[in-house]
N, C-alpha and C positions, 0 to 999 in steps of 0.2 A: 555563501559561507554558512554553514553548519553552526550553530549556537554548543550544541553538545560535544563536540569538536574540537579537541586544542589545533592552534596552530602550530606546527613545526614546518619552518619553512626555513631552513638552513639554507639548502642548496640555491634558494633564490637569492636570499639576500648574499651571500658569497659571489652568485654570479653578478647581482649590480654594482655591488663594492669593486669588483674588478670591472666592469663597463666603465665605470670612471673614473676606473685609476685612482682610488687610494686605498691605501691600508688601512687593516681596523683601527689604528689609535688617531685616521684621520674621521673615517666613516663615524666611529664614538661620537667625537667630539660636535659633529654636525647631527648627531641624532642627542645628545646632551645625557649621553651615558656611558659607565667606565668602555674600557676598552676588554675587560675581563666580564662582562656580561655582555657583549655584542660576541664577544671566540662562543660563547654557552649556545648563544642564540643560533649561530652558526653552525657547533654542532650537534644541533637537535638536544642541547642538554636540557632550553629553558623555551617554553611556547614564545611563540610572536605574541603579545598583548594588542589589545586595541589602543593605548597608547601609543605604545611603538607605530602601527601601523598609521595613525594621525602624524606622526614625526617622520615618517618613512615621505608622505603624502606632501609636506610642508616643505622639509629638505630637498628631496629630489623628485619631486612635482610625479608620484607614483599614484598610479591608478588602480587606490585601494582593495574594491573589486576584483579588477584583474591580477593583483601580484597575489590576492589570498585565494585566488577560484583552483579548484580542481584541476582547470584547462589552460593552467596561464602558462605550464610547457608546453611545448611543440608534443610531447608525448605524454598523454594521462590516463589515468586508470582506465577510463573510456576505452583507447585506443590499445590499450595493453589486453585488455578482456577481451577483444577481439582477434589478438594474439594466441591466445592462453585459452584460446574456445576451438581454436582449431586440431583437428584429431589427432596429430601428433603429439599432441601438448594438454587434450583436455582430461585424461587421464590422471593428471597430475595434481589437480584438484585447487588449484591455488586459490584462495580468496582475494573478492574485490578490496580486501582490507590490506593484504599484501602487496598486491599491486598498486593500492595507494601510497602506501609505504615507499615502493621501490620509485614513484614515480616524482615523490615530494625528496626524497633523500640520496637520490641518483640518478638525478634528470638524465646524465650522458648516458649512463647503462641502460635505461630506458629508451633512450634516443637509437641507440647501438641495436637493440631489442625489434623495435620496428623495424628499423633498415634492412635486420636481417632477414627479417621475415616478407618483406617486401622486397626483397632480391630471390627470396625463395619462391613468392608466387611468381615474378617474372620468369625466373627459371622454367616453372612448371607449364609455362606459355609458350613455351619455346617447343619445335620441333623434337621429338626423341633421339634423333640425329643430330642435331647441330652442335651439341653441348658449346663449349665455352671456349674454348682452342686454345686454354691457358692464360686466357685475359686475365685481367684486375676482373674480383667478384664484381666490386661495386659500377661496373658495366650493366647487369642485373636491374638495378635500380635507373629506370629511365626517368631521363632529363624531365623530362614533364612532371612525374612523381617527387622530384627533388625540387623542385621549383615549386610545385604547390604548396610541400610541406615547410617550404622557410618560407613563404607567404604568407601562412596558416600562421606559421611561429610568432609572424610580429603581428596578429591580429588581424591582419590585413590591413594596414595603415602604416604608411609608409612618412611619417615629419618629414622629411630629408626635402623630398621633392616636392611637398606640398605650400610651405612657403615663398620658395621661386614662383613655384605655377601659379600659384592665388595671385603675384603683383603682375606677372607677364599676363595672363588673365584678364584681369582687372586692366591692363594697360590695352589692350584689343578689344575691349567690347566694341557692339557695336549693336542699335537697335534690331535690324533684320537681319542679319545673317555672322556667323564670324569668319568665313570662309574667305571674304576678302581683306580685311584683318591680317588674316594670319600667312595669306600667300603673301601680301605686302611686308608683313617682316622677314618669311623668307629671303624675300627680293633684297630688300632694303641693308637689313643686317649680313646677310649669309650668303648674299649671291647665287641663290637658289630660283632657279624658274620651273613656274609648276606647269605642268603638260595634260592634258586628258588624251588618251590615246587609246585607239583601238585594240581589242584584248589579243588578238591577234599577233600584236606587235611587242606584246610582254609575253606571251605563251600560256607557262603555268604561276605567274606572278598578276596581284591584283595591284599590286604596285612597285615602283623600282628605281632607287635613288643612283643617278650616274655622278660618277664623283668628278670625274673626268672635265665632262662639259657642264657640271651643275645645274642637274637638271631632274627634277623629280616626276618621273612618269604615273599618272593611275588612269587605272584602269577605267573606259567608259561604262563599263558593267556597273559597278559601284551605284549605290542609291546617293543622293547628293550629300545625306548627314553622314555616310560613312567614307562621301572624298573627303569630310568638312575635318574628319578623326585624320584620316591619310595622312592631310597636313601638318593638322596640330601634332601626331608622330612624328615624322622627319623635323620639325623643329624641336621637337622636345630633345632629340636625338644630340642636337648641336647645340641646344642652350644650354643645354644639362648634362654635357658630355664631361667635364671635371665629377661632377656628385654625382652622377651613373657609376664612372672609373670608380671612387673610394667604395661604395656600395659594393660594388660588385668583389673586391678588395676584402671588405670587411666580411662577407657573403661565404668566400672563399668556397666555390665549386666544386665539385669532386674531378670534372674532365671540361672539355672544350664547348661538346654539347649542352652540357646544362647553364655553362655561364652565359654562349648566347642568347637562351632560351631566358635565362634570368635579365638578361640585358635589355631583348625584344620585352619580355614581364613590365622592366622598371619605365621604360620608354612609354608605354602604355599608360602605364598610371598615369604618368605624367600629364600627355596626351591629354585624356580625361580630367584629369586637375585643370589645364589651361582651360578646358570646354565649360568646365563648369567650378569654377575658386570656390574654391571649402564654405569662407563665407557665403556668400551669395547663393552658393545651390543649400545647403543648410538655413537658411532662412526662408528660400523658400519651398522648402520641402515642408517646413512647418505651417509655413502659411500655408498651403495648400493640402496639407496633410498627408501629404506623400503620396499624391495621388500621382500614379505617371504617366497620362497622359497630359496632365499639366506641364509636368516638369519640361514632358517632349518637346513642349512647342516652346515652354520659354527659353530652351537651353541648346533648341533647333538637334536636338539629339534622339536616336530610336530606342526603346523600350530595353532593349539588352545595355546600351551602352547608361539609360539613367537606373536602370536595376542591380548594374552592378555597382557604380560610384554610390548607391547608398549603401553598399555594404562596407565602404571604407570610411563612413564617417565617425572615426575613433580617435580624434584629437582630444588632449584632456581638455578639461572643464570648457568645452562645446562639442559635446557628444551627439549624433542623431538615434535613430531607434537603432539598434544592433542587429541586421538581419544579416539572414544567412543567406543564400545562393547556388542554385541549380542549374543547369542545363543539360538538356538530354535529346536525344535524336528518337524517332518512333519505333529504335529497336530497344530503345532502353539503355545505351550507352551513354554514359557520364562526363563530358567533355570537356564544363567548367566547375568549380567546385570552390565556392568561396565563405566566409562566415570571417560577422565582426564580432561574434561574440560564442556565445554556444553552437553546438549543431550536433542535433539531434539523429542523424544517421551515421551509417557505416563509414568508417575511414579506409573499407579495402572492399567492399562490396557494392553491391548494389540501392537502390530504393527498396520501398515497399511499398506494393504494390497498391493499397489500399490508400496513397495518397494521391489526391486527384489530380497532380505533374503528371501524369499518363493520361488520365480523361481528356485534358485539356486540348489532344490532336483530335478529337470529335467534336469539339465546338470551336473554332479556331478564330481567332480574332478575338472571344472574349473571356472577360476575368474569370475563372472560379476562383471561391472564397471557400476555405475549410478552416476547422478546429479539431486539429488532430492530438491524442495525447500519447505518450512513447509510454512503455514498459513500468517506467519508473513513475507513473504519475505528471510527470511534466509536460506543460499543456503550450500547447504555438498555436500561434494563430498564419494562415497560410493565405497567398494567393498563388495561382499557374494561371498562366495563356500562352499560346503561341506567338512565335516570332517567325519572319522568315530568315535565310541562309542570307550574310552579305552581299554576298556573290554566288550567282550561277550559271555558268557555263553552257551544262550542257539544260536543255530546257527538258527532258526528259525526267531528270532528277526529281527528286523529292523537295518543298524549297523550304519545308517546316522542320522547324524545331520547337523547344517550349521550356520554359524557363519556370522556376516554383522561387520564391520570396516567401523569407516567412522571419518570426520573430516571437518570442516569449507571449506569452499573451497578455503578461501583465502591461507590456506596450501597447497594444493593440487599439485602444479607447485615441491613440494619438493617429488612427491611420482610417483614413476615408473609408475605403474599402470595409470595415465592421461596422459601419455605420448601421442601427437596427436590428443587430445581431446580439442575443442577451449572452454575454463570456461569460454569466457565471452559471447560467443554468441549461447552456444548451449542450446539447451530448457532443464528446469528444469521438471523432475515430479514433478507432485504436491501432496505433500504427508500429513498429516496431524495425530496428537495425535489417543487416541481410537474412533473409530467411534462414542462413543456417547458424549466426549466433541469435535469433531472435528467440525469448523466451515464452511466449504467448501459446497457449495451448492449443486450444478451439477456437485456431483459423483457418475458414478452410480456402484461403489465398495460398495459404506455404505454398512453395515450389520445392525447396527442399527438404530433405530431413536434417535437424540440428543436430551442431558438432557434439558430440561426446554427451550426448546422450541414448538412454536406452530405450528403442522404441518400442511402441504397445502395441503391435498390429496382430491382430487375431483373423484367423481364415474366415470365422463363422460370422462375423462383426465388421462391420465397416463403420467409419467415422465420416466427420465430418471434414472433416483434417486430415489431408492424404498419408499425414507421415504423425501419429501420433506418440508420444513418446510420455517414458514417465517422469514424474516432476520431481526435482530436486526435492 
């Protein structure tokens, strides 16, 4: 939050007042002011005060922070500039001052903004042929891109399922393993027998629930901590199949594909919740300082599945560090993409390339540690390594991938991995969004040349910087 900065956050407070059903003469009265300065407040007539904002926090248990941050919509200025940088559009010149504007006082037109724009890049992915055949546009927008982005939207942190899964949880421990745990509630509650079976016998599935004869097949391929997930999936599936249904309800899907995709999403979480209950992995992430090999062994879980549960530790008042979340393949595709709080890269592009998430497939198995600062001065503290694939078929394959975690740096003193490392005085890489909205002059990393600007390249002069341009 900006000091110099009024707040006008109409648009938010209108959309919680409606989350919970009441009107402003009910919403007033719980915040202990007329009803004729909550309409002001609403429409951008009167800033949110830091009062209000303690009464907002009191009354409806709101996470001060996040209801006043830049990114606490699903679409913020952020992601708007990278809208508005693309060459159709950068012509136009809009400032990041308007698009905060539009993004604090018009979340949906905002929201409307992206979608269209992310139905335009899928479009332009498409064959020159194939065009559309008269579909619904919003076909364009794939299931996967619309499932991230209402993922992103709640922060990644899902309450609904996190209180079931912490007591189911907490009710299967078990000192060595949960694996047998959790196939015995299978059994027990659900009538579910679990199978290990040759891959052969499921084809292109690593696992496969027969409803028929109750019986849940996986895969022998599987490493044991990701039968151990298999399972805790398929029962989160049926323990949680009422608050999946209203989720997905209130989620409301655009088509068939994305609600699966959202359903396979929500079952997941779960899954993970039951592996590791909010409390107890949150305790001991502290205790151990988030280091994850720790975590691994206490929680019998691999390095992707305790990398990504700490990016959903977003319950209020027992928060973990707020990191954010990579994964990428060695061509440089982006495959998982999560963040409990900021995130400092492209919403439609790529990395950059000067972050050591790429290095990490030359030393495989171990941590790098960086401190990278973005464009704006804002400085995270990072780790990447490699993981391998859960499954691999064919043995020819490739079986690596690599994951990047990172976090503000003001967190960083709470995380093992900086141990020794001076945050305040050691140089920051300087890293920056897709190479073609990134602002940075003299790098000579670009791959591309930046949107909607005018480049410097002279015959007689070569740079450093393949694509130099002149600066705003």
């Amino acid at each position: 939050m900006t000091p110099q900065r009024k707040l006008f956050l109409g648009a938010r407070l209108k959309r919680l007042r409606r989350d919970r059903g009441l009107n402003q003469s009910q919403m007033a009265d719980q915040l202990g002011i007329s009803g004729s300065y909550l309409n002001h407040l609403e429409r951008n007539q009167r800033p949110v005060t830091a009062g209000i904002l303690l009464r907002l926090a009191e009354a409806f248990d709101v996470d001060v922070k996040a209801f006043a941050s830049e990114s606490a919509d699903s679409t913020g200025a952020g992601q708007l500039t990278e809208v508005f940088s693309d060459p159709i559009l950068a012509d136009l010149g809009v400032s990041r001052h308007e698009l905060l504007e539009l993004a604090d006082n018009a979340p949906g037109v905002a929201e409307g903004i992206a979608r269209l724009y992310t139905a335009l890049r899928e479009l332009q992915r498409q064959p020159a042929d194939a065009g559309t055949g008269g579909a619904d546009p919003r076909v364009l927008i794939t299931p996967e891109t619309w499932v991230r982005d209402y993922i992103q939207a709640q922060r990644n942190h899902l309450p609904e399922l996190e209180e079931g899964a912490e007591t189911l949880g907490g009710a299967l421990s078990h000192p060595l393993s949960l694996a047998e745990p959790l196939r015995q509630r299978l059994k027990e509650a659900w009538g579910v027998e679990v199978r290990v079976v040759d891959p052969e016998f499921l084809e292109d599935a690593s696992q496969h629930f027969d409803q028929q004869r109750r019986i849940l097949m996986i895969s022998s391929l599987l490493r044991p901590e990701n039968r151990q997930f298999a399972i805790a999936y398929q029962l989160a599936l049926l323990e949680f199949a009422p608050i999946i249904a209203r989720m997905l309800e209130s989620a409301r899907p655009p088509d068939p594909g994305s609600r699966r995709l959202l359903h396979m999403s929500f079952a997941n979480y779960a899954a993970s919740a039951i592996l590791m209950p909010y409390g107890k992995f949150l305790r001991a992430a502290e205790e151990h300082r988030y280091a994850i090999d720790r975590l691994c062994s206490q929680f019998g879980s691999n390095v992707e599945q305790i990398a990504h549960r700490l990016t959903t530790l977003g319950r209020s008042g027992a928060k973990g560090v707020p990191f954010f979340m990579l994964r990428v393949d060695p061509a440089g595709n982006i495959s998982k993409r999560y963040a409990g709080e900021s995130f400092p890269f492209s919403h439609f592009g790529g990395t950059c390339p000067r972050w050591h998430l790429h290095t990490a497939f030359q030393t495989p198995g171990q941590t790098i540690r960086q401190l990278i600062e973005t464009p704006d001065a804002q400085r995270f503290f990072t780790i990447s390594r490699t993981i391998e694939r859960p499954i691999r078929p064919d043995l020819r394959d490739d079986a690596l991938l690599a994951i990047g975690l990172g976090c503000d740096v003001k967190h960083a003193h709470r995380i093992a991995y900086a141990d020794g490392l001076d945050l305040t005085n050691t140089p920051a890489t300087p890293v920056g969004p897709a190479c073609a909205i990134c602002p940075r002059l003299q790098c000579p990393y670009r791959a591309t040349a930046p949107a909607g600007r005018i480049l410097a390249v002279e015959e007689n002069r070569k740079t450093i910087s393949p694509y130099p341009f002149v600066p705003s």
